[in-house]
C-alpha positions as CSV (number, residue, x, y, z in Angstrom):
1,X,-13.7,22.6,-14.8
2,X,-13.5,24.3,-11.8
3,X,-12.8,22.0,-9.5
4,X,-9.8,20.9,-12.1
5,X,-8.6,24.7,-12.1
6,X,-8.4,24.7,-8.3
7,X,-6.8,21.1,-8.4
8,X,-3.7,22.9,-10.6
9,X,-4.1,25.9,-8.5
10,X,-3.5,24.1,-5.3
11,X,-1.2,21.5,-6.6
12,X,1.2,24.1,-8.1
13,X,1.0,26.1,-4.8
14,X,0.9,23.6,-1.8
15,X,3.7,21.4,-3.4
16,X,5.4,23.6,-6.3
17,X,8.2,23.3,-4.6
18,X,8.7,19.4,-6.4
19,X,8.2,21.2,-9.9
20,X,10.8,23.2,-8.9
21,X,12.6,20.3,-7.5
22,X,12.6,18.5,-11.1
23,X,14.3,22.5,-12.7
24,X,17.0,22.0,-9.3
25,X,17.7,18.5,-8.8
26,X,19.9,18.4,-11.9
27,X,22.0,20.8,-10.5
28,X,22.0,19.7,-7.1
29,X,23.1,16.2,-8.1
30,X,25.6,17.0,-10.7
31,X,27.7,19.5,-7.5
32,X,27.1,17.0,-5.0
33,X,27.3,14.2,-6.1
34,X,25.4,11.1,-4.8
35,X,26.5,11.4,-0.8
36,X,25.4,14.9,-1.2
37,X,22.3,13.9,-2.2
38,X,21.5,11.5,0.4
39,X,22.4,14.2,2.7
40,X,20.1,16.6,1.2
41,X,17.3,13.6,1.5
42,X,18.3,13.0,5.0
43,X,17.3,16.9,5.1
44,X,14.4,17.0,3.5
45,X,12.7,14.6,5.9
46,X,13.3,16.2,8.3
47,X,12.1,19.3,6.5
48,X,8.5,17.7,6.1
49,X,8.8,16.5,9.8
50,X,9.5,20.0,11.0
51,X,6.5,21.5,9.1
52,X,4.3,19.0,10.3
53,X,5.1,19.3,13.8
54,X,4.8,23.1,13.9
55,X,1.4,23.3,12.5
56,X,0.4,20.6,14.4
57,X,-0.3,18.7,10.8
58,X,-3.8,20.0,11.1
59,X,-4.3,22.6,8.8
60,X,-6.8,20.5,7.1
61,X,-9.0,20.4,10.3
62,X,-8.5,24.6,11.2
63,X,-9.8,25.1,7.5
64,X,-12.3,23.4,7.5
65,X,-12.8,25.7,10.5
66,X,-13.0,29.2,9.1
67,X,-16.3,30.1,9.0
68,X,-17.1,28.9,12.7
69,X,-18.0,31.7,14.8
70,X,-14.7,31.5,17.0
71,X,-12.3,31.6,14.4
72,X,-10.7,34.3,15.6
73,X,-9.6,32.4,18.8
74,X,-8.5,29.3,17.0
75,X,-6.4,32.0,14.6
76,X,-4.8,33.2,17.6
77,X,-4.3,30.2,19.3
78,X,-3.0,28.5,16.6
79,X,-0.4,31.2,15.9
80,X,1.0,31.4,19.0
81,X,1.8,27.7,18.9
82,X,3.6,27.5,15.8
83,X,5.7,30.6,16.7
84,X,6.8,28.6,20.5
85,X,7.3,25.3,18.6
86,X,9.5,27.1,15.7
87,X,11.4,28.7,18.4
88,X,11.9,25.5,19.8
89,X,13.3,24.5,16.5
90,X,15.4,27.2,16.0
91,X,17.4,26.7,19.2
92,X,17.8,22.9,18.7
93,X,19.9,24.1,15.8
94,X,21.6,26.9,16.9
95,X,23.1,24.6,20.2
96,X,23.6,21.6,17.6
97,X,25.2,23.8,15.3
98,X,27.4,25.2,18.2
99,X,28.0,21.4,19.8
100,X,29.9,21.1,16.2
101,X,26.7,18.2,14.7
102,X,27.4,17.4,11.3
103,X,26.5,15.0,8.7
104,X,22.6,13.5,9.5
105,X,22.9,14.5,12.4
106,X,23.0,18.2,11.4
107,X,21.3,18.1,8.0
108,X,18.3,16.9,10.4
109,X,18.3,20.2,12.3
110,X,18.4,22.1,9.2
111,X,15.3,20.3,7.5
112,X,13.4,21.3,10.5
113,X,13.9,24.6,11.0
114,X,13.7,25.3,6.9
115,X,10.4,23.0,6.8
116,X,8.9,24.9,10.2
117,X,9.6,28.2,8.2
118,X,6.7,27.1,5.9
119,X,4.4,26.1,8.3
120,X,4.2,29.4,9.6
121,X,2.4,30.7,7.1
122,X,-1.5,31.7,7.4
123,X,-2.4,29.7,4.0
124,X,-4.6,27.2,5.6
125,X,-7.3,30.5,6.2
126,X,-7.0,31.3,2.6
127,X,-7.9,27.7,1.4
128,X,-10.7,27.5,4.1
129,X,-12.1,30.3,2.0
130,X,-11.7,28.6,-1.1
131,X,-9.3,31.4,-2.2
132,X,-6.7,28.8,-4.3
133,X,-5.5,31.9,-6.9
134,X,-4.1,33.5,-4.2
135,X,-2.4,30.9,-2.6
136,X,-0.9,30.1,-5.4
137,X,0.3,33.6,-6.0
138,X,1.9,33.5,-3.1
139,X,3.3,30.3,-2.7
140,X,4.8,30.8,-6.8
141,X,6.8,33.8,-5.6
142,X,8.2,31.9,-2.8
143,X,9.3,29.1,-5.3
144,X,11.0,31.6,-8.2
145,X,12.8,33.1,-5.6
146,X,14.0,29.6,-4.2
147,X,15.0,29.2,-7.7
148,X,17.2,32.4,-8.0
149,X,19.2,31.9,-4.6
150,X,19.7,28.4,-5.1
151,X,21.3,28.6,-8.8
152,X,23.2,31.7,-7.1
153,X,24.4,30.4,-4.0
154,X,25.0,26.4,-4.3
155,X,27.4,26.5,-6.9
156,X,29.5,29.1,-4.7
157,X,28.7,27.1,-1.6
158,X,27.9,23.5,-2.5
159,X,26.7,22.1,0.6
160,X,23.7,20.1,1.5
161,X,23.2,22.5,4.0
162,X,23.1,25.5,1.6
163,X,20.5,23.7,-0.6
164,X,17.8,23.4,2.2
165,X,18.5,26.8,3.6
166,X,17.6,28.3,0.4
167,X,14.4,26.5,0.5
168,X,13.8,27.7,3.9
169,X,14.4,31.3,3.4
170,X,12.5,31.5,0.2
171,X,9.4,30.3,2.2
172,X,10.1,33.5,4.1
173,X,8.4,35.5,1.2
174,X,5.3,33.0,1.2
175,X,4.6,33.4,4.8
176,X,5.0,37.3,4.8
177,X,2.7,37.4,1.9
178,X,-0.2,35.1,3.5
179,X,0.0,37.5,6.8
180,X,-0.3,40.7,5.1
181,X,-3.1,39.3,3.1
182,X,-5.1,37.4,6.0
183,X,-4.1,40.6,8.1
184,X,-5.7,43.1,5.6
185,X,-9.0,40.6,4.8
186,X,-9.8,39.4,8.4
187,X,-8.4,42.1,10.8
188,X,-5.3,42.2,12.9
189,X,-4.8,38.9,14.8
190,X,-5.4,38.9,18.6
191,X,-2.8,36.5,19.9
192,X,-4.1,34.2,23.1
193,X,-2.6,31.6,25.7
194,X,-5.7,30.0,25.8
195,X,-4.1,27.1,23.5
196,X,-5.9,24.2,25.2
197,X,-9.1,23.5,22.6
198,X,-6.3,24.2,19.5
199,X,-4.4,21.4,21.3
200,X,-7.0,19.2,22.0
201,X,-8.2,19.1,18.6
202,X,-4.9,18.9,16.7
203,X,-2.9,16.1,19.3
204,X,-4.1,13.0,17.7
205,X,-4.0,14.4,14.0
206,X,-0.3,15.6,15.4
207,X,0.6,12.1,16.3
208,X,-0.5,10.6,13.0
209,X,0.9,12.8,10.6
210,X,4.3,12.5,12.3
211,X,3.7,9.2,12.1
212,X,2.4,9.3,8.2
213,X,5.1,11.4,7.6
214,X,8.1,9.6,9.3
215,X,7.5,6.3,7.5
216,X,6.5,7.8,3.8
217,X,8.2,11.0,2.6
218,X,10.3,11.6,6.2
219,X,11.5,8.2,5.9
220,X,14.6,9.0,4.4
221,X,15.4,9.9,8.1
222,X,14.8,7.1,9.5
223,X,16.6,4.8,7.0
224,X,20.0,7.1,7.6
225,X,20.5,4.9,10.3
226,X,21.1,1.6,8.4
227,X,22.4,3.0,5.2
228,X,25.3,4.9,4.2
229,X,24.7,8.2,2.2
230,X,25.1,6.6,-1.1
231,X,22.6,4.7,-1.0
232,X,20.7,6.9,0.5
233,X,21.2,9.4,-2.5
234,X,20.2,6.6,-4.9
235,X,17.5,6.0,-2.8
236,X,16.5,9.6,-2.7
237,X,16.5,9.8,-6.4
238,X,13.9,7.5,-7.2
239,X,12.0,9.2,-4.2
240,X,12.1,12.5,-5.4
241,X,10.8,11.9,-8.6
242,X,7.8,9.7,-7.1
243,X,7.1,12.6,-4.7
244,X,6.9,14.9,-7.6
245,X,4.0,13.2,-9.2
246,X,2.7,12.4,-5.9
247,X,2.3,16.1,-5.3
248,X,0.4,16.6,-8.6
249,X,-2.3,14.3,-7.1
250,X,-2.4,15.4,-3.7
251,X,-4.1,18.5,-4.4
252,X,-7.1,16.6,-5.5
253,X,-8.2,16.5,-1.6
254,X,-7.4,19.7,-0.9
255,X,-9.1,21.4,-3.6
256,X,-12.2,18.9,-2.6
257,X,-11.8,20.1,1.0
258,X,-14.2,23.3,1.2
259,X,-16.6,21.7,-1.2
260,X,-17.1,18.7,1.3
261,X,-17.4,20.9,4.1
262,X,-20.3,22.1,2.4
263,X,-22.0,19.2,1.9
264,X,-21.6,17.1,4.6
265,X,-24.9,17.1,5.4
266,X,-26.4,16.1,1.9
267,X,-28.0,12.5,1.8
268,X,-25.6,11.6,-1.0
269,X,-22.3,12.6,0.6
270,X,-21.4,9.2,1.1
271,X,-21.9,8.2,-2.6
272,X,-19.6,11.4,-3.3
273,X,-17.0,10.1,-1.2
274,X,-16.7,7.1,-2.9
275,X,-16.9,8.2,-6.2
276,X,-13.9,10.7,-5.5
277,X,-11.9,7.8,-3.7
278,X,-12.6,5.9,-7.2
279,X,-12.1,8.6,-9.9
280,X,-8.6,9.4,-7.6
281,X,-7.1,5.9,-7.4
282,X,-7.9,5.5,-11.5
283,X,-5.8,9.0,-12.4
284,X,-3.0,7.7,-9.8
285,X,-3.0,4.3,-11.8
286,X,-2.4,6.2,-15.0
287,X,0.2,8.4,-13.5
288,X,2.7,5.5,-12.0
289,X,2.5,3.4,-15.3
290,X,3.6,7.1,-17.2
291,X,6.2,6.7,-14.6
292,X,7.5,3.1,-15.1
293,X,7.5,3.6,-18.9
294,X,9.8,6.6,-18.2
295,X,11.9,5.6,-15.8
296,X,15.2,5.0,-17.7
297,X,15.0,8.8,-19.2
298,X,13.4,10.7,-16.5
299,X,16.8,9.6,-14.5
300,X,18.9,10.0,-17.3
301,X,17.6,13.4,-18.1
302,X,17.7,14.7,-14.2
303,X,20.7,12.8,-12.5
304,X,23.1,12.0,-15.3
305,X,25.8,9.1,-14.7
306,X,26.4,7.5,-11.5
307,X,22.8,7.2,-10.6
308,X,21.8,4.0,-12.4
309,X,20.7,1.9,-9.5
310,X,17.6,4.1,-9.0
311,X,15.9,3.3,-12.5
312,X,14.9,0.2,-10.8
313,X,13.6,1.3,-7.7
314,X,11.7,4.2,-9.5
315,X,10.0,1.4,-11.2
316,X,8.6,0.0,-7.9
317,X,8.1,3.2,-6.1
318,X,5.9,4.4,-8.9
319,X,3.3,2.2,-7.6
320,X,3.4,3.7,-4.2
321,X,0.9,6.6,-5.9
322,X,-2.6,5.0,-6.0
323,X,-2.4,4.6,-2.6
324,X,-0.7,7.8,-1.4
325,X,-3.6,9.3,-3.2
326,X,-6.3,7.7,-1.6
327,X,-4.7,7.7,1.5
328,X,-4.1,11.9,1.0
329,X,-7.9,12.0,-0.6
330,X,-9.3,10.7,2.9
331,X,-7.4,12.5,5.2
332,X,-7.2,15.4,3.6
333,X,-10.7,16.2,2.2
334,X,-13.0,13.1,4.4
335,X,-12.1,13.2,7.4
336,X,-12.0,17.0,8.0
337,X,-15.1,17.5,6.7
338,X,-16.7,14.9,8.5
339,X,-14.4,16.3,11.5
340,X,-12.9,12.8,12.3
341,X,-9.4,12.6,13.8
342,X,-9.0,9.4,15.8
343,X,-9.3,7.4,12.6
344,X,-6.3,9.0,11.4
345,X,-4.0,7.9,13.8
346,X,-5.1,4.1,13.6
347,X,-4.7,4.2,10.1
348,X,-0.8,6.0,10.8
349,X,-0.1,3.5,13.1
350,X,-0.8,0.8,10.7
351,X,1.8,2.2,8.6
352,X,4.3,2.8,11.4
353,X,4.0,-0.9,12.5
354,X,4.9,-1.3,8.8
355,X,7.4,-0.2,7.9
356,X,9.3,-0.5,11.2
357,X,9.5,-4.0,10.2
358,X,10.8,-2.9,6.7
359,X,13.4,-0.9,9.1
360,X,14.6,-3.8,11.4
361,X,14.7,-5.9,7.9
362,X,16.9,-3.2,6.2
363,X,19.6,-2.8,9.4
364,X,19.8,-6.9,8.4
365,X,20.5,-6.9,4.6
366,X,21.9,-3.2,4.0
367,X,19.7,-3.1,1.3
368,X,18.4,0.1,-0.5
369,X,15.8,-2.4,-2.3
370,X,14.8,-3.6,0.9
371,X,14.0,-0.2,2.0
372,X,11.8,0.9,-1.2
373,X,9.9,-2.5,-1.2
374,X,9.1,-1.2,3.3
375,X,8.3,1.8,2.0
376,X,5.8,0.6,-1.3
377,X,3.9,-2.0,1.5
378,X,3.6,0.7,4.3
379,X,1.9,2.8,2.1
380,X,-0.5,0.1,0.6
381,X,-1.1,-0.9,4.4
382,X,-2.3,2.3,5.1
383,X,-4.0,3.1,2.1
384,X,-5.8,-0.2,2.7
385,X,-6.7,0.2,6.4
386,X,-8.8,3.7,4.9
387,X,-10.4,2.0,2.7
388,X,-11.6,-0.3,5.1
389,X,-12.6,1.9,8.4
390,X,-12.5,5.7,6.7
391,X,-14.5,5.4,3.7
392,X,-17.9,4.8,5.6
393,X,-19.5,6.6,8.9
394,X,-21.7,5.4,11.2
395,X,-25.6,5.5,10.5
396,X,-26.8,8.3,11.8
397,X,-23.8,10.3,13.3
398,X,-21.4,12.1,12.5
399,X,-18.0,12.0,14.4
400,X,-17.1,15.9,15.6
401,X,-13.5,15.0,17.4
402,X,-14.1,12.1,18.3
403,X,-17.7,12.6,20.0
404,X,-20.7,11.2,18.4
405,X,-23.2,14.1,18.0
406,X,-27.0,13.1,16.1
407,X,-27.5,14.5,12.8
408,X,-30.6,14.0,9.8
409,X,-27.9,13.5,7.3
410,X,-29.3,9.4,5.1
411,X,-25.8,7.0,5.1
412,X,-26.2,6.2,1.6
413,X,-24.5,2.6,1.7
């Protein structure tokens, strides 16, 4: 039970903001039609792109971290990255903006900046602690205020642009809320330019989450350059849904994350692993035949008319789940705990070979099918590669990035 209340706590936290989606899309679809919403997909890609490039995409691996006795440098560290790469951010807009970018082009910068907003947020101490209540505390305030400046602002100003600024600022309230908390908890941070180990260790999870991320839910990005916004938007809409549900079974790895950290020495760790890898791929089975039975009304009910086309594609997406949740379950809760990082970047590069096939095929046939069934085998690829490499260790070590150190731990095989 409580690793079920932590799962909801987490879920409705880390990725609320796709429960919200399913209150907002309605809205957002019905005042901007189907171009406008293949903008705003274009967007958010880039909005998961952007948060995973200022966090380095390894706040898995820093959690996993917090009770090491040099925290407090890798807090520091850390900070003072994300703040120079948001920065970054920030100006790429602000000159793109002023250059007079619009369309992708400009929805791209925004997604960035709005998704690097998030990432600055000290969350990743409070679920190294285990502390999942009040992460979601936090991160549910962000999201009703999203709510209220969205349904005030976008039907004033109804502009792709509007809708992922709203989500950006909204984060604002998240991140101010994990600093003052961390801040009172933990002691004032002690900022440092001695970023080189925080580097070293998040560079190849870095690589492969951009990587994970560009071909699954930042592929939208991607895929703007062989499709027109239509079909983009009617791709988007059978995304959006997928990556709702998706998000309810993400969480499962998290919520498993300080509990394997714990017992990654135990002679039966191995056996756990696999029995979580099992008991998540069942539940993601469940959830994407609920999915295929409801296809016709879940668009119905959430797009209204002129968004037909993405019934279908729903249908196949839906299957993208078992493997997103495996593939999320090892990387998120496995491989941190057993402090292996190269394996993630193999298995991202599987995927990226993957679908940039699906790519080149798509810029021949202009076809959104072509582009869900790219997506639906990159993420199987991937999912399979883990299964295959990820889901054991080698007898008698344990991987520390990348270095083979001895340990007493019995590979149960």
């Amino acid at each position: 039970m409580r690793l079920l209340r932590d799962v909801l706590l987490v879920g409705f936290g880390t990725y609320g903001q796709f429960l919200v989606t399913l209150i907002t899309l309605p809205l957002t679809a019905r005042l901007l039609g189907a171009e406008g919403v293949g903008l705003v997909a274009v967007g958010m890609s880039a909005y998961f792109l952007g948060s995973v490039l200022v966090d380095l995409g390894a706040t898995q691996y820093f959690s996993a971290r917090v009770h090491d006795a040099d925290v407090a440098r890798v807090r520091g560290a850390y900070a003072v990255i994300r703040v120079a790469i948001f920065g970054a951010l920030v100006v790429a807009l602000a000159v793109g903006w002023a250059a007079g970018l619009h369309g992708a082009t400009r929805m791209l910068l925004v997604g960035a900046v709005a998704g690097g907003v998030w990432s600055l947020s000290e969350d990743w101490v409070l679920i190294g602690h285990g502390r999942f209540g009040a992460s979601t505390a936090y991160q549910a305030a962000g999201r009703v205020v999203y709510l209220v400046i969205l349904l005030l602002a976008l039907p004033r100003f109804p502009t792709p642009e509007v809708a992922l600024a709203c989500l950006g600022a909204s984060s604002l309230v998240t991140v101010a809320a994990t600093w003052i908390d961390v801040e009172r908890r933990t002691g004032r941070l002690q900022p440092t330019l001695a970023v080189g180990p925080v580097l070293r260790t998040a560079a190849p999870v870095l690589a492969s989450r951009l990587l994970l991320t560009g071909y699954g839910q930042g592929g939208a990005a991607a895929y703007s350059a062989v499709l027109n916004a239509a079909s983009l938007g009617v791709f988007s809409a059978a995304d959006r849904l997928v990556r709702a549900g998706q998000s309810v079974l993400d969480p499962i790895g998290f919520a498993l994350l300080p509990r394997m950290v714990r017992r990654s020495a135990d002679a039966d760790f191995d056996r756990r692993v696999h029995r979580g890898a099992v008991a998540c791929t069942a539940v993601a089975v469940v959830a994407a035949a609920a999915i295929t039975v409801a296809a016709p009304l879940a668009v119905r009910l959430v797009y209204g008319p002129g968004f037909e086309q993405a019934v279908i594609l729903l249908r196949i997406m839906a299957w993208i789940l078992p493997a997103t949740t495996l593939t999320s379950y090892v990387t998120t809760a496995v491989l941190p705990a057993r402090r292996r990082t190269s394996t993630v970047l193999t298995g991202a590069i599987v995927g990226v070979a993957t679908a940039g096939v699906a790519l080149a095929i798509t810029a021949v046939t202009g076809s959104v099918l072509t582009m869900v069934l790219g997506v639906v085998v990159s993420e199987w690829a991937v999912a399979t590669w883990f299964v295959l490499t990820a889901l054991r260790a080698p007898a008698g070590t344990v991987r520390s990035e990348g270095v083979s150190t001895p340990t007493t731990r019995t590979v149960s095989r």
